[in-house]
C-alpha positions as a printed NumPy array, in Angstrom:
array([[154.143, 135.665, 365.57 ],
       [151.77 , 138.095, 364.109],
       [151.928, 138.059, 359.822],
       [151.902, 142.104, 359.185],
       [152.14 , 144.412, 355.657],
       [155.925, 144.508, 357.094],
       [156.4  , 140.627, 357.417],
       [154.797, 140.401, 353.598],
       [156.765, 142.892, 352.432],
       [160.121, 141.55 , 353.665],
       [158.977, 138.009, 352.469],
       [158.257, 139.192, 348.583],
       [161.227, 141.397, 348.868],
       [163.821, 137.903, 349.384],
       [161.79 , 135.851, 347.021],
       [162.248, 138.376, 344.548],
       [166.074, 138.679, 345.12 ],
       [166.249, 134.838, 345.233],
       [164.271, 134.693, 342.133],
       [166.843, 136.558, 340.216],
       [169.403, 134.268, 341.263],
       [167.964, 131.127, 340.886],
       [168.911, 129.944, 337.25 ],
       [172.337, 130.293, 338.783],
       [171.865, 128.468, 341.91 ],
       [170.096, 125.643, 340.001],
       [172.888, 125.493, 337.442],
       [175.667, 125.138, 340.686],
       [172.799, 122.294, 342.23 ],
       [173.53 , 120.076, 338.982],
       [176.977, 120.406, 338.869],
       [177.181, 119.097, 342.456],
       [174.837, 116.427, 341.703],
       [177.131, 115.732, 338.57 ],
       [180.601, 115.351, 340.453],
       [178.895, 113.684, 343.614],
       [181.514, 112.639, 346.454],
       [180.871, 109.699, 349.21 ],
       [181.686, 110.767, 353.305],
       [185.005, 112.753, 353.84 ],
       [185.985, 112.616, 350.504],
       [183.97 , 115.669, 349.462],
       [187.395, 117.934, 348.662],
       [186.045, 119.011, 345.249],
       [182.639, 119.86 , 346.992],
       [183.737, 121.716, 349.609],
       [186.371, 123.373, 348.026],
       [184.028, 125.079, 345.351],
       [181.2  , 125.956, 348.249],
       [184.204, 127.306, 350.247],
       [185.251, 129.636, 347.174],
       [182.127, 130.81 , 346.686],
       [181.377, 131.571, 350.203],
       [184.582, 133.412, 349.941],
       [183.942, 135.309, 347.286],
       [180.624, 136.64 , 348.666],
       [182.622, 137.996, 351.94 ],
       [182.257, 135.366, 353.887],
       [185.1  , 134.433, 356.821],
       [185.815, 130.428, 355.821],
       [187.48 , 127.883, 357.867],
       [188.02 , 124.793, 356.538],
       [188.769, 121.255, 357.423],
       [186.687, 121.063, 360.214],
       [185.913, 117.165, 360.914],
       [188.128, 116.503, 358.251],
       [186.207, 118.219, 354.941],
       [183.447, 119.81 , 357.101],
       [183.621, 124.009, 355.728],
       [181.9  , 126.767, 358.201],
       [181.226, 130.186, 356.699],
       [180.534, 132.957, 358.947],
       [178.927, 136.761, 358.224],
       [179.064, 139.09 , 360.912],
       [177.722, 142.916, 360.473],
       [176.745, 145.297, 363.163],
       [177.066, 145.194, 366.955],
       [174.437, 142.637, 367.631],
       [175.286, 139.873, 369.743],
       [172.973, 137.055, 368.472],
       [174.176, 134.397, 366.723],
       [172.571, 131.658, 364.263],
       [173.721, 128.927, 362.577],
       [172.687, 127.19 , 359.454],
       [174.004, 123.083, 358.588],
       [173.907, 121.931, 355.246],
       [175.06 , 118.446, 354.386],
       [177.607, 117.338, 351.628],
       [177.886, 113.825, 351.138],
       [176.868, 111.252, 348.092],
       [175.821, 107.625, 348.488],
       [178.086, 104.863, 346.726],
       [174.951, 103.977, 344.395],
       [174.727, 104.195, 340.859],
       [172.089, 106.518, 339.322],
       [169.835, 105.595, 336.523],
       [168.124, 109.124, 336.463],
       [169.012, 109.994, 332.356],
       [169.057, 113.627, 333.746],
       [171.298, 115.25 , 331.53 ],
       [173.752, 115.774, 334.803],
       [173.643, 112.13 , 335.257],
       [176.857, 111.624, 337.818],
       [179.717, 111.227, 336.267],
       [181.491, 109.468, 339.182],
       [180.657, 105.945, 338.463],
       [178.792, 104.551, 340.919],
       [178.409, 107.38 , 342.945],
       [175.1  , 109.647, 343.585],
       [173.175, 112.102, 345.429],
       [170.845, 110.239, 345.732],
       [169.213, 111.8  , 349.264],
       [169.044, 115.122, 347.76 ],
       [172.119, 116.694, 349.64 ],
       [173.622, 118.529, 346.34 ],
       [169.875, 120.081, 347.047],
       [170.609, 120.611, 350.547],
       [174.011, 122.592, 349.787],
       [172.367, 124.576, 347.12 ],
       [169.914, 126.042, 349.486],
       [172.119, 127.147, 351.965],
       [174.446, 128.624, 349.241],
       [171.399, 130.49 , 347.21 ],
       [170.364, 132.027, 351.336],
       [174.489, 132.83 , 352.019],
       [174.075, 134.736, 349.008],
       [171.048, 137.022, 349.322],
       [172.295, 137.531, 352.941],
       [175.148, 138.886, 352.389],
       [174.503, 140.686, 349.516],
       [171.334, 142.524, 351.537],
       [172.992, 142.73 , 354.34 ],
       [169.952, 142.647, 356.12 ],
       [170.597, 141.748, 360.093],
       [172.551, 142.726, 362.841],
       [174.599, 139.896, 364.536],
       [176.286, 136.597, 363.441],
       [175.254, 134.187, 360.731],
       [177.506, 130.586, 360.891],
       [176.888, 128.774, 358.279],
       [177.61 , 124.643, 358.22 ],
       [179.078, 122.423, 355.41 ],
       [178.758, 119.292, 357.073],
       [180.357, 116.216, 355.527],
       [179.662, 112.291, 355.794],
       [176.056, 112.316, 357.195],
       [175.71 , 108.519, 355.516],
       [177.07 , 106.829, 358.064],
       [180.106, 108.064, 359.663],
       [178.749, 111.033, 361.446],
       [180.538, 113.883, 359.951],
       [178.448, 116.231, 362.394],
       [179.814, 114.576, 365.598],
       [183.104, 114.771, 363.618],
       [182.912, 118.197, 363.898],
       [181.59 , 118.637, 366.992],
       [184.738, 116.625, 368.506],
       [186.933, 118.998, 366.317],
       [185.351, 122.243, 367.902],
       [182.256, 123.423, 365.976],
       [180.552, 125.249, 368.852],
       [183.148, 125.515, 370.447],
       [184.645, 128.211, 367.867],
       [181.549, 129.222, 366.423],
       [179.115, 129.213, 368.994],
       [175.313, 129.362, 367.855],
       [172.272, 130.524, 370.019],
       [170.02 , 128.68 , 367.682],
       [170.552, 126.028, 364.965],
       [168.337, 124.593, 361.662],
       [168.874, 121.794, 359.385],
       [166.659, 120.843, 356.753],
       [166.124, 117.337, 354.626],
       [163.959, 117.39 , 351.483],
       [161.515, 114.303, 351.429],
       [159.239, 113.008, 348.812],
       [155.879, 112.282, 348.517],
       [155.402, 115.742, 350.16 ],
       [154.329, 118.555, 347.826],
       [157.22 , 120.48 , 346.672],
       [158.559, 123.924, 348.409],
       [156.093, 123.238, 351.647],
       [157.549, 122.812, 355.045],
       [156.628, 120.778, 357.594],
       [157.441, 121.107, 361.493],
       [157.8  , 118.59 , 364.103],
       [158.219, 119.193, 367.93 ],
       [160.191, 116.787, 369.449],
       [161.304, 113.623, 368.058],
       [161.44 , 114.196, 364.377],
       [163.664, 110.965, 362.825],
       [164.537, 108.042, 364.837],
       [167.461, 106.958, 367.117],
       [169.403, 103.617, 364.577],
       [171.639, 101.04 , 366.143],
       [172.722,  97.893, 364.137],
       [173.68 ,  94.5  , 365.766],
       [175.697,  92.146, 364.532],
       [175.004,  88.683, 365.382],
       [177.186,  85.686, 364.932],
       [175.634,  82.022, 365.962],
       [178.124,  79.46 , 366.689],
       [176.831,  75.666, 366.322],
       [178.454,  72.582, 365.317],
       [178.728,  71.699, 361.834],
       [177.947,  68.132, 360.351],
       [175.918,  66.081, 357.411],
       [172.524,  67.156, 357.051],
       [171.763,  63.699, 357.313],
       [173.305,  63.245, 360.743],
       [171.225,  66.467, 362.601],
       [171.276,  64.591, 365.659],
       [175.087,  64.583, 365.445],
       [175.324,  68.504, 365.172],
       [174.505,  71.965, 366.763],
       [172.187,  73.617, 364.021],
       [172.451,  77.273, 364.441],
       [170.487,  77.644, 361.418],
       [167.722,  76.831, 363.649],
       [168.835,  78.689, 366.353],
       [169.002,  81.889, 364.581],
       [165.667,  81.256, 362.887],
       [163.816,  80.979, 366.355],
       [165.679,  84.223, 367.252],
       [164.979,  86.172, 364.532],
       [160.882,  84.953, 365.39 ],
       [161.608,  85.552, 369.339],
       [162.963,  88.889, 368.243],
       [159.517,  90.176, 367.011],
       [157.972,  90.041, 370.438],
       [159.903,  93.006, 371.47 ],
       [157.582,  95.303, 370.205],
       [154.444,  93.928, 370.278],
       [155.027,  93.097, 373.917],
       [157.391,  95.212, 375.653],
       [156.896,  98.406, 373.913],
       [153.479, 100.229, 374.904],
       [151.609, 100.726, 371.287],
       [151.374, 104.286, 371.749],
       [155.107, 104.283, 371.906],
       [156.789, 103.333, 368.089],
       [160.137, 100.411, 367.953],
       [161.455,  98.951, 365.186],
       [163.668,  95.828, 365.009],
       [164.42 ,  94.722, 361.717],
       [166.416,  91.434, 360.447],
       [168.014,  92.792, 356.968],
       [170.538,  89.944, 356.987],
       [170.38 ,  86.313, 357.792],
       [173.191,  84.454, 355.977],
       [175.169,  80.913, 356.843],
       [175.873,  77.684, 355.381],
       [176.754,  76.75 , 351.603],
       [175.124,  73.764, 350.611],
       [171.802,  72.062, 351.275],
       [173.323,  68.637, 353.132],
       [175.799,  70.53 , 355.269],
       [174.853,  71.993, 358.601],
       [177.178,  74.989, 358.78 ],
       [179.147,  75.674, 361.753],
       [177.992,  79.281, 361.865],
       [174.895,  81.793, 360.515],
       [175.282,  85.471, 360.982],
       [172.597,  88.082, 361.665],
       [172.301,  91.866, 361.252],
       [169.832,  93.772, 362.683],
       [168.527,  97.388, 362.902],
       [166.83 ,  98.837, 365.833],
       [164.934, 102.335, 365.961],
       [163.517, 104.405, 368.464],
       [162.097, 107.692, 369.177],
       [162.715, 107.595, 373.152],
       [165.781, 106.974, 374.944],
       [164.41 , 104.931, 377.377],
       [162.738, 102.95 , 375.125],
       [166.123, 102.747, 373.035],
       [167.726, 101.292, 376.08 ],
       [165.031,  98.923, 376.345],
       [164.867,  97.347, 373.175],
       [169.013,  96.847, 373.358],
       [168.328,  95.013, 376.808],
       [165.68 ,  92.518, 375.362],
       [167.461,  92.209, 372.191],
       [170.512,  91.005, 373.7  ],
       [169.053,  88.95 , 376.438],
       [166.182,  87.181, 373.774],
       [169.594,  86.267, 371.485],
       [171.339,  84.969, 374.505],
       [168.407,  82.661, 375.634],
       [166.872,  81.453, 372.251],
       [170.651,  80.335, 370.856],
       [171.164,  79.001, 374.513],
       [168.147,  76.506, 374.089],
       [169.46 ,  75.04 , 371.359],
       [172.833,  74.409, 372.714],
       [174.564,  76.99 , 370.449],
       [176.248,  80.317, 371.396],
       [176.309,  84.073, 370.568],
       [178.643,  86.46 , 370.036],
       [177.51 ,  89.952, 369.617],
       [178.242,  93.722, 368.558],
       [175.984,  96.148, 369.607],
       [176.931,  99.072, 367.783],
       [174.822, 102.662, 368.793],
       [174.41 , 104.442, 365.936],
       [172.549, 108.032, 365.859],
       [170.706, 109.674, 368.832],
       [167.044, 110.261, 368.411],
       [166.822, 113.953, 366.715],
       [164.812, 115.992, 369.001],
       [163.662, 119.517, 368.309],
       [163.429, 121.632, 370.895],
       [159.588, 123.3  , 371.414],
       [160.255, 126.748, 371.421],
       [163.181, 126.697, 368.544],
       [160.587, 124.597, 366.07 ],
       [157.548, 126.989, 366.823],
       [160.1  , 130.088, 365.974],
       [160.743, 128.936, 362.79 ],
       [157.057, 127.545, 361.764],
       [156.05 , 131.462, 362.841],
       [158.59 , 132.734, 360.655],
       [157.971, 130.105, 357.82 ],
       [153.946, 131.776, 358.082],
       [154.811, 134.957, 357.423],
       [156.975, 134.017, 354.445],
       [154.457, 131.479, 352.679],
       [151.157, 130.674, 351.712],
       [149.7  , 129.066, 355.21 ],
       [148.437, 125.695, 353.662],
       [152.374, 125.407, 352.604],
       [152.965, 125.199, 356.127],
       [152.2  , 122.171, 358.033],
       [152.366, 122.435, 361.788],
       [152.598, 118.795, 364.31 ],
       [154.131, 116.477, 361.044],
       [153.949, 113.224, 361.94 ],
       [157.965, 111.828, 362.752],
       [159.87 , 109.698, 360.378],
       [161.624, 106.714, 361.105],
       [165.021, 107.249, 359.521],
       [167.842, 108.292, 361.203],
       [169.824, 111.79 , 360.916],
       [173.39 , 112.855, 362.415],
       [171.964, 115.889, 362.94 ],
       [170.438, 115.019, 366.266],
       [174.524, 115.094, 367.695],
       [174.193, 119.076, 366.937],
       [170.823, 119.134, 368.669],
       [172.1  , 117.799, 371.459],
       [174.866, 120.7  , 372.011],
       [172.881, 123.549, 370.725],
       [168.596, 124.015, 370.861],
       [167.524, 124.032, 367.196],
       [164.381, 122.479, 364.976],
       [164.903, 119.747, 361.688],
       [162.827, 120.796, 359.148],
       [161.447, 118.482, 356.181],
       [161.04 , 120.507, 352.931],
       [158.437, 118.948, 350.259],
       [160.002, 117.408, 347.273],
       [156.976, 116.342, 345.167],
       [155.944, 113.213, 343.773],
       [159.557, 111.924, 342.983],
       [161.44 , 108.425, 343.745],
       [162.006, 108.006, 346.597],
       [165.69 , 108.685, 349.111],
       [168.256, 106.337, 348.776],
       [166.694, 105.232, 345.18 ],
       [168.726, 105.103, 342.127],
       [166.171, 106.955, 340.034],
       [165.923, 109.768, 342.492],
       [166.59 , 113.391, 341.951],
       [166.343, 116.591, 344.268],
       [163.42 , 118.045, 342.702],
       [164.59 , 122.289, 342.042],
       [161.007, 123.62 , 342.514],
       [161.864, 123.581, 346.023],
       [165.083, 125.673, 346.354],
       [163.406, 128.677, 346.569],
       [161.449, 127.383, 349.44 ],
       [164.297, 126.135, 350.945],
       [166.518, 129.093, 350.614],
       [163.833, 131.82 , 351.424],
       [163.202, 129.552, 354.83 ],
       [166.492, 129.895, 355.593],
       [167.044, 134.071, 354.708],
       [164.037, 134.545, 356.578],
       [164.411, 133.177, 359.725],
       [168.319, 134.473, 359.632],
       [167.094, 137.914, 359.098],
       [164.   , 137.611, 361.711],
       [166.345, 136.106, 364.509],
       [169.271, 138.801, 363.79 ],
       [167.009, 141.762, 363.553]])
């Protein structure tokens, strides 16, 4: 896309309306992050973004995938439509941030930068519809309980496209370490596919004295867990990227006891289907085999988590020619390198072509940290992003 006096114009013309409105918007970003709310128990959340939405002439539904809120704008006779996902929920951590809207739901936080995320999308909703600026149909996406229980395929099961069907859709995640308010796009695999297995090695207990008298699965599982870090050194190809990480190991109780059991967790992330499949085939057959060999057994729970979250080529370079026009061009970073963590998101790529895009959130802590905090030099970003592209895509 070309950057013309028009393109400028239109970009200083929503920063400046944003601009006016940001104090606001910041103010409503702290009182999220104050009364933060874990997965599908965001009622207070998405009751207040629901009123709001409401009160800026928006249609609302609500209670889709149980807390999940959709807002739609519709004005003109154009027949586009675009849609817009924010996400809602909190992380059962307690925060240890001193901000003076410190959470004040004990030991509950945002603590991935979602009361960001929903701040964003609120500070756009408003500039669009008080501009009015485009022709067509804006939807735009509450989502609740991304941590974990998938609110997005929750919705998705309960009818999302299906009653508010979008040509296009964009989701954004703020990350740190990246300088705040730039943008970075990724075609393709942006954040990994995560599955977790859950391992449980059945021995034969006895005296630590008497080994010869037992089944030590404390041996078994520790020859696993070493047989398990083959998989990617020599199955995947190295320009390919696997990840299979033990975060739990735990079994016996006492020094001279063998115990009868030790249990294992493990995570697994890909970027390629294939290679997904691949790494659940060797994982379960180098468990089977390794405990085997020792005379012990294994039961185990494969359980697939998220899809890999893919953005589709033609979606992602539509919205990094749109973010051009709108900022300076080394605040826009084209062919970002993919992260490994996971998003639900990739459940609403999969039903609708769309592009993930990682905001800049400065040198902070990091996600998922007790002293983190969504840094708010980068709603403006964030919300002009999303104005922008709505307006571009509905002219």
């Amino acid at each position: 896309m070309m950057v013309t006096k028009d393109n400028a114009t239109q970009c200083d013309h929503i920063q400046t309306h944003i601009a006016k409105t940001l104090p606001e918007m910041v103010a409503l970003r702290h009182q999220f992050h104050e009364w933060p709310e874990i997965a599908f128990q965001e009622h207070q959340t998405s009751g207040k973004i629901a009123e709001l939405l409401e009160g800026w002439g928006y249609s609302v539904t609500r209670g889709i995938g149980k807390t999940g809120v959709v807002a739609t704008l519709k004005l003109g006779n154009g027949k586009k439509t675009i849609g817009i996902r924010a996400d809602m929920d909190a992380l059962p951590i307690t925060e240890q941030t001193n901000a003076p809207y410190t959470s004040r739901n004990l030991g509950v936080m945002h603590a991935c930068g979602h009361d960001g995320h929903m701040a964003i999308l609120l500070t756009a909703a408003r500039y669009l519809a008080e501009t009015r600026n485009f022709n067509g149909q804006v939807n735009l996406i509450f989502q609740p309980a991304e941590e974990g229980p998938a609110g997005a395929k929750a919705m998705i099961e309960d009818g999302l496209f299906d009653r508010f069907p979008c040509d296009l859709i964009y989701g954004l995640h703020n990350l740190p370490g990246y300088g705040a308010g730039t943008v970075h796009f990724t075609k393709g695999p942006v954040m990994a596919s995560v599955d977790t297995v859950y391992v449980t090695i059945k021995g034969k207990g006895g005296h630590g004295a008497h080994p010869e008298s037992a089944i030590d699965p404390v041996i078994a599982a520790c020859s696993t867990v070493m047989a398990l870090q083959t998989i990617v050194s020599r199955n995947i190809s190295p320009l390919d990227t696997a990840i299979v990480s033990v975060g739990l190991i735990q079994g016996g109780t006492a020094s001279n006891v063998i115990p009868n059991e030790v249990k294992l967790e493990i995570t697994v992330r890909a970027y390629e289907p294939e290679t997904r499949q691949l790494l659940e085939e060797r994982i379960v057959n180098i468990i089977k085999a390794q405990t085997s060999s020792y005379g012990a057994k294994a039961d185990i729970i494969y359980e697939h988590g998220y899809p890999v979250t893919v953005n589709e080529e033609s979606a992602t370079f539509y919205a990094r020619d749109i973010a051009l026009t709108l900022f300076k061009p080394e605040d826009v970073y084209d062919n970002a390198p993919p992260l490994t963590p996971s998003e639900d998101f990739s459940f609403m790529l999969e039903k609708c072509r769309g592009c993930y895009v990682i905001l800049g959130n400065g040198d902070t802590a990091g996600l998922h940290s007790p002293h983190y905090d969504f840094n708010d030099d980068s709603l403006l970003a964030g919300a002009t992003l999303w104005a922008g592209i709505t307006e571009a895509y509905l002219k």
